[in-house]
Backbone and ligand atoms as CSV (ligand in chain L), in Angstrom:
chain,resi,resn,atom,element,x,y,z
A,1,UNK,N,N,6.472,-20.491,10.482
A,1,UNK,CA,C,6.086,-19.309,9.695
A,1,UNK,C,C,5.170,-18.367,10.507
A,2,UNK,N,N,4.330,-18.972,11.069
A,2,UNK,CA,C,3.100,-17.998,11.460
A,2,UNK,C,C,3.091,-18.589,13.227
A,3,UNK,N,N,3.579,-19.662,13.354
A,3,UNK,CA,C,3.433,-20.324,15.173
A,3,UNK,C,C,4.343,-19.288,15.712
A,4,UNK,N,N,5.470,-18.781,15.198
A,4,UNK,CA,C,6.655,-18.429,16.078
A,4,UNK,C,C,6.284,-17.243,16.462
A,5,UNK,N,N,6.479,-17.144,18.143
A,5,UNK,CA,C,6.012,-15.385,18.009
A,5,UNK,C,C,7.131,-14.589,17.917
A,6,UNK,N,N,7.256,-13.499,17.546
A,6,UNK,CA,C,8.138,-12.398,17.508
A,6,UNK,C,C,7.807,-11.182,17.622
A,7,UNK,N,N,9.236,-10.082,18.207
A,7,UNK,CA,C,9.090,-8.952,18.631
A,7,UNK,C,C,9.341,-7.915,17.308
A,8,UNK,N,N,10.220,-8.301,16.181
A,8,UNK,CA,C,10.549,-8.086,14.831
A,8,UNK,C,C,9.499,-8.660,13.926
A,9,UNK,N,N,9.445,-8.010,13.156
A,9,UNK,CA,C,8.681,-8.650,11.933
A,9,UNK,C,C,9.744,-9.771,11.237
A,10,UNK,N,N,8.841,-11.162,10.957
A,10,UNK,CA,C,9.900,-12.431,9.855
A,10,UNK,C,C,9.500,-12.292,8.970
A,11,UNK,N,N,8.639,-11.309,8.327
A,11,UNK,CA,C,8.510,-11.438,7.087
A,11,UNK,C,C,9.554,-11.364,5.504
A,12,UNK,N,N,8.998,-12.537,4.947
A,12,UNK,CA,C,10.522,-12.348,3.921
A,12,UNK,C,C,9.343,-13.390,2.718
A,13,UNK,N,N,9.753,-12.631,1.092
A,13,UNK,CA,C,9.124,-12.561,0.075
A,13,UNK,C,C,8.689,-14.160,-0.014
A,14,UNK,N,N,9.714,-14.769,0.289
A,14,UNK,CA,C,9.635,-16.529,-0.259
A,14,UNK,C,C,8.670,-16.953,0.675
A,15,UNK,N,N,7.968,-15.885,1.506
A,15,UNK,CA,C,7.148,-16.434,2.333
A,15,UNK,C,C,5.077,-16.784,1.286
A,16,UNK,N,N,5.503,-16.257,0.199
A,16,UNK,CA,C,4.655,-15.851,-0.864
A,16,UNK,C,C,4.198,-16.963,-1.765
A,17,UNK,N,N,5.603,-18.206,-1.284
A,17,UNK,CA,C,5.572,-19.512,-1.865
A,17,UNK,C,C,5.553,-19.218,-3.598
A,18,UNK,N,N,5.127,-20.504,-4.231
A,18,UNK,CA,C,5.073,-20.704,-5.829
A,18,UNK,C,C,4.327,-20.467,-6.471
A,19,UNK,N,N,3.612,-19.791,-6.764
A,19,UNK,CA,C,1.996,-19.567,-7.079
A,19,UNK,C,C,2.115,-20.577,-8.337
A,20,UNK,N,N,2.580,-20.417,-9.054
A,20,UNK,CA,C,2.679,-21.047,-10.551
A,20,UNK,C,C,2.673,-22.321,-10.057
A,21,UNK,N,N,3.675,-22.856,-9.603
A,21,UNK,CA,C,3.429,-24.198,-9.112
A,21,UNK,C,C,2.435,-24.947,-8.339
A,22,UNK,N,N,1.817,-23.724,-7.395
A,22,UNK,CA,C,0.558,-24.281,-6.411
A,22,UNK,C,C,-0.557,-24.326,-6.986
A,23,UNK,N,N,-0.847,-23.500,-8.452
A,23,UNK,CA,C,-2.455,-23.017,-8.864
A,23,UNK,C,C,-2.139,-23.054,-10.296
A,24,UNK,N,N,-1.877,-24.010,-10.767
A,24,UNK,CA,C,-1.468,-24.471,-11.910
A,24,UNK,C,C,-2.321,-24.243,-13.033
A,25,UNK,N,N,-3.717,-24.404,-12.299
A,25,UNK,CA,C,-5.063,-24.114,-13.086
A,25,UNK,C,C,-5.381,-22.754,-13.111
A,26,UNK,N,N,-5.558,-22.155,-11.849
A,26,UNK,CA,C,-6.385,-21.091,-11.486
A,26,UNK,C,C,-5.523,-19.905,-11.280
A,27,UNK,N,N,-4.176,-20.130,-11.967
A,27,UNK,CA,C,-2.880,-18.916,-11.607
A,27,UNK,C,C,-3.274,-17.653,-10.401
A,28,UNK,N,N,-2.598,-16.726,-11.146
A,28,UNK,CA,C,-2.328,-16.062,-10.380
A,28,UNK,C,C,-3.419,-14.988,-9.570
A,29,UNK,N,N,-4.057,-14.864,-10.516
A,29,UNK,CA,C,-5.484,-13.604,-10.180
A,29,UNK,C,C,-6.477,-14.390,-9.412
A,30,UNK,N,N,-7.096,-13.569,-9.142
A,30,UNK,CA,C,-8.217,-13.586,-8.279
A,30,UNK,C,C,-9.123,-12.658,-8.745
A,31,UNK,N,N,-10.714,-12.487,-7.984
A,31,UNK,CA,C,-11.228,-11.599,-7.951
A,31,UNK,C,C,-11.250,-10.392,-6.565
A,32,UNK,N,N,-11.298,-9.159,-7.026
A,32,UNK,CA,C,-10.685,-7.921,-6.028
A,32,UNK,C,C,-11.585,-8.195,-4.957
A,33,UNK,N,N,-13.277,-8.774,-5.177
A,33,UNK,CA,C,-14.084,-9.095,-3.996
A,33,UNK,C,C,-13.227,-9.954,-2.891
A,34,UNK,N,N,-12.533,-10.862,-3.540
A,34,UNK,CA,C,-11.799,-11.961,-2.080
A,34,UNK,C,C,-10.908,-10.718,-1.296
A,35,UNK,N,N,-9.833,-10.051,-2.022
A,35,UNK,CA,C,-9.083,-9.114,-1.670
A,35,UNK,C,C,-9.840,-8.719,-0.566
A,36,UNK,N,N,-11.024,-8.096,-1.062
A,36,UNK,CA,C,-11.460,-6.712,-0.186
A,36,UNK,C,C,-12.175,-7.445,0.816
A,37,UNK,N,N,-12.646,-8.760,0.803
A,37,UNK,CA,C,-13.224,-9.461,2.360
A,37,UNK,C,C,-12.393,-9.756,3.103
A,38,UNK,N,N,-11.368,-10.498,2.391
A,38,UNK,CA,C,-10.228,-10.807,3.523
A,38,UNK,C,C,-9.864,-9.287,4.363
A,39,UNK,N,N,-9.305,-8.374,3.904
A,39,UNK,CA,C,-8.710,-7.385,4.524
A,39,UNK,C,C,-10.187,-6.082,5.492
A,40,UNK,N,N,-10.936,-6.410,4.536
A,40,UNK,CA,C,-12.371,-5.575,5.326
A,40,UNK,C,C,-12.507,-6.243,6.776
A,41,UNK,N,N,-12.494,-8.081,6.632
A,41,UNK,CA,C,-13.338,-8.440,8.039
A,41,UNK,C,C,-12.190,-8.756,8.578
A,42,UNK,N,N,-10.593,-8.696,7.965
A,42,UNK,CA,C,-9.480,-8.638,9.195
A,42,UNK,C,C,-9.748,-7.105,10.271
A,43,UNK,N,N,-9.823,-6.089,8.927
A,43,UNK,CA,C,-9.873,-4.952,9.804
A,43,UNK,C,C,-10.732,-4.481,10.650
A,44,UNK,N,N,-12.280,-5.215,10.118
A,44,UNK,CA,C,-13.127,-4.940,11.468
A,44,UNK,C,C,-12.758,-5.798,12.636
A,45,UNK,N,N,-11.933,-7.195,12.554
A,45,UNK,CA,C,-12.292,-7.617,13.970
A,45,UNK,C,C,-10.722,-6.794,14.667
A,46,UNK,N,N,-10.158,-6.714,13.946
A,46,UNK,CA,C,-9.034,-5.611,14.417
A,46,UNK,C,C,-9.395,-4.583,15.402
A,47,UNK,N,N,-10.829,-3.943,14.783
A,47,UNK,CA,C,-11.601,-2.839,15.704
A,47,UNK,C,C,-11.775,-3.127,16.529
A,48,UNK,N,N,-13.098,-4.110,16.541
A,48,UNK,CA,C,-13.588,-4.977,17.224
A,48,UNK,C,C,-12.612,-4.887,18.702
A,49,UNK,N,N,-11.206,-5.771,18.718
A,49,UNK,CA,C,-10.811,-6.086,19.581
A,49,UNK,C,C,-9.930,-5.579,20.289
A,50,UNK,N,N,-9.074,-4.275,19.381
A,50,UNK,CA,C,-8.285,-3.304,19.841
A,50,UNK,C,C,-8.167,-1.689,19.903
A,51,UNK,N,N,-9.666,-1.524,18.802
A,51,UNK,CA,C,-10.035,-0.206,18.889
A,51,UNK,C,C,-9.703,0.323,17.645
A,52,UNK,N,N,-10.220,1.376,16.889
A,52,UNK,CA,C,-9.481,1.857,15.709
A,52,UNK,C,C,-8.287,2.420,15.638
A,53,UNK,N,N,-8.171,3.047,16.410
A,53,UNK,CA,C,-6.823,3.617,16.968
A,53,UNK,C,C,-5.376,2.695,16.809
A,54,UNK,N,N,-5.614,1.371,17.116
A,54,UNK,CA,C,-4.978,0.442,17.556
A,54,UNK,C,C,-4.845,-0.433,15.396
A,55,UNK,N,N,-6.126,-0.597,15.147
A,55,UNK,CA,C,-6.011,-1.326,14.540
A,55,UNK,C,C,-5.500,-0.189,12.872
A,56,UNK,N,N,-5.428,1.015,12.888
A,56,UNK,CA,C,-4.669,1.589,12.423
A,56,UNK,C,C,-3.678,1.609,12.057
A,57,UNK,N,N,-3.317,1.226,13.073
A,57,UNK,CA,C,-1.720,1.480,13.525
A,57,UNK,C,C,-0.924,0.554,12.614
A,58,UNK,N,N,-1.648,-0.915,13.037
A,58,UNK,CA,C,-1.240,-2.099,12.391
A,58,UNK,C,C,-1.609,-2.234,10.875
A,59,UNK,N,N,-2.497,-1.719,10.296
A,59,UNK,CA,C,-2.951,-1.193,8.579
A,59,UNK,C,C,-1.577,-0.724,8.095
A,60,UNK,N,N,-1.375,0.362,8.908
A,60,UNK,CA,C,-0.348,0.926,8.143
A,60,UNK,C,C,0.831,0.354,8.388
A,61,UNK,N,N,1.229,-0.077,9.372
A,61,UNK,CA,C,2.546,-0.861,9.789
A,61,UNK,C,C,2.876,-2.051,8.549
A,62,UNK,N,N,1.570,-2.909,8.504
A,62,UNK,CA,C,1.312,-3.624,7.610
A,62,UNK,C,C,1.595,-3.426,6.051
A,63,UNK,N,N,1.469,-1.954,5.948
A,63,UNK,CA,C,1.394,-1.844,4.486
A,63,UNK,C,C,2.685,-1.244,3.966
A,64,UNK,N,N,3.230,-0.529,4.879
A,64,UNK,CA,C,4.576,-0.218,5.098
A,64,UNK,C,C,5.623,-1.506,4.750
A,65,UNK,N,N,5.483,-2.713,5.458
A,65,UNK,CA,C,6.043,-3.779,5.335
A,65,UNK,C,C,5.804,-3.760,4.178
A,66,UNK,N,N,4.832,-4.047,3.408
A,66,UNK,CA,C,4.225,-4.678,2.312
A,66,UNK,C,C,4.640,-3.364,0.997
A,67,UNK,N,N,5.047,-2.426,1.336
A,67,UNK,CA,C,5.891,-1.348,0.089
A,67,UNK,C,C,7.203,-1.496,0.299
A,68,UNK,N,N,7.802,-1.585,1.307
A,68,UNK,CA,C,9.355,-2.225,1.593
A,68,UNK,C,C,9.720,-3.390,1.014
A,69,UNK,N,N,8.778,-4.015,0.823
A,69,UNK,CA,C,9.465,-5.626,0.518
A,69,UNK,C,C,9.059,-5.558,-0.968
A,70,UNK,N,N,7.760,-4.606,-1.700
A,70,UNK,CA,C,7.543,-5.321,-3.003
A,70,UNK,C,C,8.641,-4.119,-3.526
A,71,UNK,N,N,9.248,-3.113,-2.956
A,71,UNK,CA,C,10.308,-2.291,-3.528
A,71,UNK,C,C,11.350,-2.908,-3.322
A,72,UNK,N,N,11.894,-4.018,-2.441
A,72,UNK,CA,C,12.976,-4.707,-2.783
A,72,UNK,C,C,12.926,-5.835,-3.803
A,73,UNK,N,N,12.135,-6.796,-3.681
A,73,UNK,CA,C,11.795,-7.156,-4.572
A,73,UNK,C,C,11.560,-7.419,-5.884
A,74,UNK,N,N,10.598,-6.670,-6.463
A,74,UNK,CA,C,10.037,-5.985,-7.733
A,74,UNK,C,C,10.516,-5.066,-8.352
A,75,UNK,N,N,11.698,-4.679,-7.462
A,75,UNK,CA,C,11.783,-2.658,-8.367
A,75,UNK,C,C,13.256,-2.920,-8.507
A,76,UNK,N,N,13.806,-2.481,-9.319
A,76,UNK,CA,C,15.069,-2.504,-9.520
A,76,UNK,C,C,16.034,-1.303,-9.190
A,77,UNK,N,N,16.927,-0.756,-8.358
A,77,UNK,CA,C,17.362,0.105,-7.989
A,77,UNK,C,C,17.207,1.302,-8.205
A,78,UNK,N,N,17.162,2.596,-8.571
A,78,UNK,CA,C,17.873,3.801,-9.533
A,78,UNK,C,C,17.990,4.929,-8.420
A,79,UNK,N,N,19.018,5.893,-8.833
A,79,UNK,CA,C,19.016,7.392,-8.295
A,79,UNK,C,C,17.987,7.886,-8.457
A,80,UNK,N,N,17.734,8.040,-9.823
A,80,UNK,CA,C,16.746,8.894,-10.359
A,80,UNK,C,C,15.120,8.414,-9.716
A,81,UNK,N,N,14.382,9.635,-9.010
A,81,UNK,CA,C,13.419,9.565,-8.376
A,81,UNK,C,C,12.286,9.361,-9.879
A,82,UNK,N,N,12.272,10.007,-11.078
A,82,UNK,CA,C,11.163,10.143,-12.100
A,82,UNK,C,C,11.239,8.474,-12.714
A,83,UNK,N,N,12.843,8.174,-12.553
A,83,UNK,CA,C,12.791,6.599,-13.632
A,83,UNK,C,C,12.212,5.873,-12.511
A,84,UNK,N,N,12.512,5.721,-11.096
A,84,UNK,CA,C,11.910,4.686,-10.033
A,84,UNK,C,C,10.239,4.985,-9.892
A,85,UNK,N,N,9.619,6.421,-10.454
A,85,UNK,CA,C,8.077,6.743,-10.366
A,85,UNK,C,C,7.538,5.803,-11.841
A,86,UNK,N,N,8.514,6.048,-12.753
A,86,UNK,CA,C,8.144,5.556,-13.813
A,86,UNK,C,C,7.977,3.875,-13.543
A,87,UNK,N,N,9.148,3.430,-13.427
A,87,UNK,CA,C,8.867,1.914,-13.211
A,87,UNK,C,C,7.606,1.428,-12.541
A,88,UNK,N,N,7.399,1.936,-11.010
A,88,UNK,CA,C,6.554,1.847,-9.976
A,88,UNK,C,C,5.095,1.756,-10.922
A,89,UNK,N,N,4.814,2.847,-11.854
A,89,UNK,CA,C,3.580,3.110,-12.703
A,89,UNK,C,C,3.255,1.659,-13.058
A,90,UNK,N,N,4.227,1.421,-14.034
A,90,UNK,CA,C,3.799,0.466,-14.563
A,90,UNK,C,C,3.731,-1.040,-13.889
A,91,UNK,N,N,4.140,-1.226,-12.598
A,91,UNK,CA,C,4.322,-2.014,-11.437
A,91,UNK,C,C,3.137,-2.243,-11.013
A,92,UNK,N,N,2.429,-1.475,-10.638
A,92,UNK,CA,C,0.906,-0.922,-9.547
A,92,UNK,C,C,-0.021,-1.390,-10.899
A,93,UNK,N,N,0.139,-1.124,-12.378
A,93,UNK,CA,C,-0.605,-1.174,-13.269
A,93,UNK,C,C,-0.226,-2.446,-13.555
A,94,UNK,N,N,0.595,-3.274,-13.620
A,94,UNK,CA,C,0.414,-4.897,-13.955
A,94,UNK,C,C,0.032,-5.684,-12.691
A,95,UNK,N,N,-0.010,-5.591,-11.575
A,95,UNK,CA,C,-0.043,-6.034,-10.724
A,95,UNK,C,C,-1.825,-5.948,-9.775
A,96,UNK,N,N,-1.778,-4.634,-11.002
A,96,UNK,CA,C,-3.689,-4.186,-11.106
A,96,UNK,C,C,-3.681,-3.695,-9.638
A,97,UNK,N,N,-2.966,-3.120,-8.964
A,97,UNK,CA,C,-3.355,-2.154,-7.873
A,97,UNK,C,C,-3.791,-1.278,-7.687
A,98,UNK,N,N,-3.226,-0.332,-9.108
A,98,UNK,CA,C,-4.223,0.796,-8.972
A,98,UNK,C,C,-3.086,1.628,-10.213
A,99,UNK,N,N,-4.160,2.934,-10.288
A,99,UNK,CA,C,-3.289,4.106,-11.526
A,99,UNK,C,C,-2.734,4.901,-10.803
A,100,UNK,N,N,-1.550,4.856,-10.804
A,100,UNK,CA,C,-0.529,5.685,-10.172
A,100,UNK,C,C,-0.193,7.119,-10.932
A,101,UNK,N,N,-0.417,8.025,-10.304
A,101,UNK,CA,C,-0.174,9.630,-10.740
A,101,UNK,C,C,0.614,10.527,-9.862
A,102,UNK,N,N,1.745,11.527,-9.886
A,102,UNK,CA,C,2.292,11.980,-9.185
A,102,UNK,C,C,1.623,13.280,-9.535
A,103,UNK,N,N,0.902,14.398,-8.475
A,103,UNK,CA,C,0.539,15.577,-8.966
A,103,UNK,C,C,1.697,16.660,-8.162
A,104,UNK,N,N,2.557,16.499,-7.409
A,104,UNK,CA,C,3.804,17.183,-7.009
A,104,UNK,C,C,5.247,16.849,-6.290
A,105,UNK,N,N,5.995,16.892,-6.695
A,105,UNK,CA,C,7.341,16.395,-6.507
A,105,UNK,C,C,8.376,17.327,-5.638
A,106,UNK,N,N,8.802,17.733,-4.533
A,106,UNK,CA,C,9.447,18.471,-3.986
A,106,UNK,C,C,10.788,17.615,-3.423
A,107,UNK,N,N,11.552,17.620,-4.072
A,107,UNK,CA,C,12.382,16.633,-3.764
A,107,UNK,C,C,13.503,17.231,-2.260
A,108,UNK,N,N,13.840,19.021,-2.639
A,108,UNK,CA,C,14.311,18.937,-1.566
A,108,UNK,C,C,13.872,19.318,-0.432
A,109,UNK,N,N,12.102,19.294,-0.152
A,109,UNK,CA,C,11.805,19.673,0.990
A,109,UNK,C,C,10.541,17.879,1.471
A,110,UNK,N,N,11.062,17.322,0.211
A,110,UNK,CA,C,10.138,15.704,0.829
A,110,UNK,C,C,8.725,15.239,0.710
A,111,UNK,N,N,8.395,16.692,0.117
A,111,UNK,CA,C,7.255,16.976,-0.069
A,111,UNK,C,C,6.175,16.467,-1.462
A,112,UNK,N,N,5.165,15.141,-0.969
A,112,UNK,CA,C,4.648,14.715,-2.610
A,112,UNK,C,C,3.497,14.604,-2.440
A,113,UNK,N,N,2.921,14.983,-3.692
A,113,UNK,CA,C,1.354,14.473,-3.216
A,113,UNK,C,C,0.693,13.501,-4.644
A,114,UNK,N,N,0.532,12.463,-4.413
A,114,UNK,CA,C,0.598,11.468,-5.271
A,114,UNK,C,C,-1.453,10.648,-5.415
A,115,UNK,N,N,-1.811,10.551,-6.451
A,115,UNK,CA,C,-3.056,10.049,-6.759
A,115,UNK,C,C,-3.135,8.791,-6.964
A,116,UNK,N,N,-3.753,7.920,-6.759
A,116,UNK,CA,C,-4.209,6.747,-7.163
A,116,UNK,C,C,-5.820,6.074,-7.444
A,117,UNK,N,N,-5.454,6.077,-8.678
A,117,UNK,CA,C,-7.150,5.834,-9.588
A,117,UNK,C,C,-7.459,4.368,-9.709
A,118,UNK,N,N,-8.398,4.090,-9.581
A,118,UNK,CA,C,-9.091,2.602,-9.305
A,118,UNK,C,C,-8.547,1.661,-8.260
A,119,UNK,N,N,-8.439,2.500,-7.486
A,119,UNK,CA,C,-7.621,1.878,-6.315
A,119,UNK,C,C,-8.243,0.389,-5.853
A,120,UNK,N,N,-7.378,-0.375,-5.888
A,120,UNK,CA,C,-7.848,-2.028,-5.520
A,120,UNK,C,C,-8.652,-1.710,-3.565
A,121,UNK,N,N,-8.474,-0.705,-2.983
A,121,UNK,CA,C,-8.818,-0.930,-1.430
A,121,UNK,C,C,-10.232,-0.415,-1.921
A,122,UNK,N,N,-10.460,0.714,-2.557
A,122,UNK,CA,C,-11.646,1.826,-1.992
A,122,UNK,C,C,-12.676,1.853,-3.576
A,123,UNK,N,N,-11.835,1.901,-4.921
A,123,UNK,CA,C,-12.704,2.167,-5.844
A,123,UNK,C,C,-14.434,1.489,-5.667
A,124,UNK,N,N,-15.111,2.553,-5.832
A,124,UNK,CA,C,-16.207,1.411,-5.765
A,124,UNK,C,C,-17.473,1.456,-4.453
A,125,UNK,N,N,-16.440,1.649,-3.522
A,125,UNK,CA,C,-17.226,1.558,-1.620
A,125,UNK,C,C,-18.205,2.308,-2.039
A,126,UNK,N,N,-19.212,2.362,-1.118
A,126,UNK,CA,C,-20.313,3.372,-0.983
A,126,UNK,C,C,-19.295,4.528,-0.059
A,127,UNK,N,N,-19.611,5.946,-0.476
A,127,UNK,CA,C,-19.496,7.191,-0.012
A,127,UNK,C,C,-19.595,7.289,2.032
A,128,UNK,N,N,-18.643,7.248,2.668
A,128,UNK,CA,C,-18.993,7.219,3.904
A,128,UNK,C,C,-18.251,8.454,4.403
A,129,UNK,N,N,-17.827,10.106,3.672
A,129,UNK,CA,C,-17.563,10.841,4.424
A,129,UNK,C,C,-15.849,9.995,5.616
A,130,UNK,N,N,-14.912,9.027,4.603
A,130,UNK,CA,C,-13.949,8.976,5.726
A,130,UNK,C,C,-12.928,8.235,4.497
A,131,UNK,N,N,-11.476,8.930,4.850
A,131,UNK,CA,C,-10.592,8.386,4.031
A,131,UNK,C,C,-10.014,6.981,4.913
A,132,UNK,N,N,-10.205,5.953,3.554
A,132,UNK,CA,C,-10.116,4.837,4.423
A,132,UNK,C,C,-8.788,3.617,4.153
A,133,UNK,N,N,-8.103,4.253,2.892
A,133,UNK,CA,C,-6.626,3.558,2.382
A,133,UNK,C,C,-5.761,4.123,3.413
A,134,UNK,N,N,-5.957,3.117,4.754
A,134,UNK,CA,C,-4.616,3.286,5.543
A,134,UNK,C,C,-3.676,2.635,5.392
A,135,UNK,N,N,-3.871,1.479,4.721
A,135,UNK,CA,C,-2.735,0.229,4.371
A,135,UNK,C,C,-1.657,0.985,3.041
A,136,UNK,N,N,-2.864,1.721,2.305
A,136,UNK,CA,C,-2.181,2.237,0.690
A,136,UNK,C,C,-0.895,3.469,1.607
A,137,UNK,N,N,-1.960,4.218,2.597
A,137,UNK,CA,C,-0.367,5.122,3.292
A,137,UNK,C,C,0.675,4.642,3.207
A,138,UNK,N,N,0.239,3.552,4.268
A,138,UNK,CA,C,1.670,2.720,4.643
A,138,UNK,C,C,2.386,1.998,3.211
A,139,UNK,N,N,1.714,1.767,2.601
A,139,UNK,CA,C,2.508,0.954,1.207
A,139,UNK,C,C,3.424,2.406,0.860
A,140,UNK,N,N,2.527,3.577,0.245
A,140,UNK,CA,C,3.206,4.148,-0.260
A,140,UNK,C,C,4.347,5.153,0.872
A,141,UNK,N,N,4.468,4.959,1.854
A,141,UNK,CA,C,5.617,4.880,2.784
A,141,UNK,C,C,6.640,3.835,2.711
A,142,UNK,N,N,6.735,2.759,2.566
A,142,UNK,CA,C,7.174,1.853,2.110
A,142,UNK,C,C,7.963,2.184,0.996
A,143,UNK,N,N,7.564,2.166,0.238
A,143,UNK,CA,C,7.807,2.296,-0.778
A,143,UNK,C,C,8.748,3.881,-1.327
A,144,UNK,N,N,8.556,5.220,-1.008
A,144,UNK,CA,C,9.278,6.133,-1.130
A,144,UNK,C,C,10.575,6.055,0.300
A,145,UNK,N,N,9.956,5.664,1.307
A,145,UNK,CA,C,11.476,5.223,2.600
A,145,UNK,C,C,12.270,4.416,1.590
A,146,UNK,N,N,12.269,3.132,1.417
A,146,UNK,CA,C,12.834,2.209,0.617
A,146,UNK,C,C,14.042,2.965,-0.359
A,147,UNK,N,N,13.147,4.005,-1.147
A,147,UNK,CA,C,13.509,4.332,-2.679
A,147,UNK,C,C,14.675,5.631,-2.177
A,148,UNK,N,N,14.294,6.054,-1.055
A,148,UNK,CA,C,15.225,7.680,-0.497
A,148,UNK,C,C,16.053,7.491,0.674
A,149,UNK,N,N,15.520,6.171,1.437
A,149,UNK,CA,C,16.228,6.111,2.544
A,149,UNK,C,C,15.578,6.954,4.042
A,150,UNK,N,N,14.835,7.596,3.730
A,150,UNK,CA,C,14.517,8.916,4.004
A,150,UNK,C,C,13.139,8.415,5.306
A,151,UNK,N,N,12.666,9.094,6.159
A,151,UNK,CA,C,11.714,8.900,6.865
A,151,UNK,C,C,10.345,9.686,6.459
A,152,UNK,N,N,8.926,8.526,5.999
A,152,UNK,CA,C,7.631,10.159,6.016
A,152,UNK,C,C,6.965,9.655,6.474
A,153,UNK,N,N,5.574,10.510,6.677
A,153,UNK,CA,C,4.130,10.297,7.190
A,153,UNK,C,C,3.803,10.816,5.949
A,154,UNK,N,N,2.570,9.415,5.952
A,154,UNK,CA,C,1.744,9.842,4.166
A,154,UNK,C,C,0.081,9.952,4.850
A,155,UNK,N,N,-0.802,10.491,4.497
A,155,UNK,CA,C,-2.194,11.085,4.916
A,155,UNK,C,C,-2.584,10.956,3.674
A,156,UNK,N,N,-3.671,10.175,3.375
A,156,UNK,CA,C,-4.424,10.147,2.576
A,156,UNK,C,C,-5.793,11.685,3.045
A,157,UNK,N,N,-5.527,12.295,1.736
A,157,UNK,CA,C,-6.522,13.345,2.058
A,157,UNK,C,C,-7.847,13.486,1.292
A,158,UNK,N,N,-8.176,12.657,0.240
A,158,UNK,CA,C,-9.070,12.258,-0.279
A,158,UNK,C,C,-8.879,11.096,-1.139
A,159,UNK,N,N,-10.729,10.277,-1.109
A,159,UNK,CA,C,-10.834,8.715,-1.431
A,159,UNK,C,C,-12.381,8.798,-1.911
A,160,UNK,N,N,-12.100,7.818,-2.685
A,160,UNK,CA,C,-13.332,7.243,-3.605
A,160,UNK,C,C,-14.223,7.236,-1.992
A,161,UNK,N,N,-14.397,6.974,-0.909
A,161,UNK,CA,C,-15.490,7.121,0.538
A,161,UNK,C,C,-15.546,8.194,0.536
A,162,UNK,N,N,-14.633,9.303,0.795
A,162,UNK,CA,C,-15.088,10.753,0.830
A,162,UNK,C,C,-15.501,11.469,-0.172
A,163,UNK,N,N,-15.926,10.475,-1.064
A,163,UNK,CA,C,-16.476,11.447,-2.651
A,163,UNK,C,C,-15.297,11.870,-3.415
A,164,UNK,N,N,-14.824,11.552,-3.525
A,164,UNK,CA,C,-13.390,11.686,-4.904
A,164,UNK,C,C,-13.589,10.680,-5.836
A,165,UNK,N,N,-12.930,10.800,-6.569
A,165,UNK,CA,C,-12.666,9.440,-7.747
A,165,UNK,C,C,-11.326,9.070,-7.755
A,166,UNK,N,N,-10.609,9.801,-6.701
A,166,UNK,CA,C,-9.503,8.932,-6.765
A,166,UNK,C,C,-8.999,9.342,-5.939
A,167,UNK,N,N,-7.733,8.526,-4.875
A,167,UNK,CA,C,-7.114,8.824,-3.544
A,167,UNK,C,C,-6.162,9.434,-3.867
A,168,UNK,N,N,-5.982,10.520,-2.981
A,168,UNK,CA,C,-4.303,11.453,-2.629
A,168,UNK,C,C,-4.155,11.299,-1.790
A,169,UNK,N,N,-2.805,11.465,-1.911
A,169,UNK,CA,C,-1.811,11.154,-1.064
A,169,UNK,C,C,-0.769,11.852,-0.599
A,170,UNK,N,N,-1.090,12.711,0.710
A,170,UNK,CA,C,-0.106,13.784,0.601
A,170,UNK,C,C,1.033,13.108,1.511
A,171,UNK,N,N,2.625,13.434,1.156
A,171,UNK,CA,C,3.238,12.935,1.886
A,171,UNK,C,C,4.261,13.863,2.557
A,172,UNK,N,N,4.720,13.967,3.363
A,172,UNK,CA,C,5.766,14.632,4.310
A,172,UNK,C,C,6.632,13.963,5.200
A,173,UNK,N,N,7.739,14.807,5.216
A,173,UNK,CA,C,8.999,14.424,6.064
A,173,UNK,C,C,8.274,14.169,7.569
A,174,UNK,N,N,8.902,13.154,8.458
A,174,UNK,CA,C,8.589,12.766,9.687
A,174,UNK,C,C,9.274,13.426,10.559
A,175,UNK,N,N,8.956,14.110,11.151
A,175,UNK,CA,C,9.622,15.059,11.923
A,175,UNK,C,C,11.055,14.381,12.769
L,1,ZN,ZN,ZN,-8.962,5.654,-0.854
């Protein structure tokens, strides 16, 4: 699972194991504090050892994977871009990721800019002047590639760190 090295990503869902069966007691939840240590002190030693630049890269690569697979997964097909936003809503909201809001839809120029309220990465941080959901980019890249087929770059342009109350998400075609 994790010894083998590779040039491809092996990631594949059943890699997620039984939860029901493994935590029989303590199911499925957690508290968002474990979430946010695990992925905080992955990403600092990430810095740490490859630079931000570097460890960026891999946030979003990461999260990209991680909107590709819970959109194969979890989401059930459709044409329709509003019924696959709709589903997704309520997806992100049982799954307690966060409140999903679309504030613009340009379907034929690719163009979206999408909110997310109580975001499981950032709600909460102290204010540091820096948008810091690079993983949420990549998810929500993931996740609209998946749904269109289509190639984007998503930029978070404001976050609960830069003084917002909630992250946007502007997204665009990849050149
Ligand atoms: Zn944020």
């Amino acid at each position: 699972m994790f010894k083998e090295e590779r040039k491809e990503s092996m990631f594949n869902w059943q890699m997620l194991g039984d939860i029901k069966a493994g935590r029989p007691n303590l199911c499925s939840t957690m508290d968002v504090s474990v979430y946010r240590l695990m992925q905080f002190t992955l990403r600092d030693i990430l810095i740490k050892e490859f630079g931000v630049e570097a460890a960026n890269k891999i946030f979003y690569q990461a999260g990209k994977k991680a909107g590709q697979e819970l959109y194969k997964n979890a989401i059930t097909p459709k044409k329709n871009f509003n019924e696959f936003i709709v589903e997704l809503q309520e997806l992100l909201k049982n799954l307690k990721i966060g409140i999903l809001r679309v504030e613009k839809t340009d379907m034929e120029g690719l163009n979206f800019t999408l909110t997310v309220a109580e975001d499981l990465d950032c709600s909460g941080l102290p204010v540091c002047d820096e948008e810091i959901c690079t993983y949420d980019e990549g998810f929500i890249d993931g996740l609209l590639s998946e749904h269109t087929g289509k190639k984007f770059i998503v930029k978070e342009v404001d976050c609960w760190c830069s003084g917002d109350r909630v992250c946007r998400f502007v997204v665009k075609p990849a050149e």
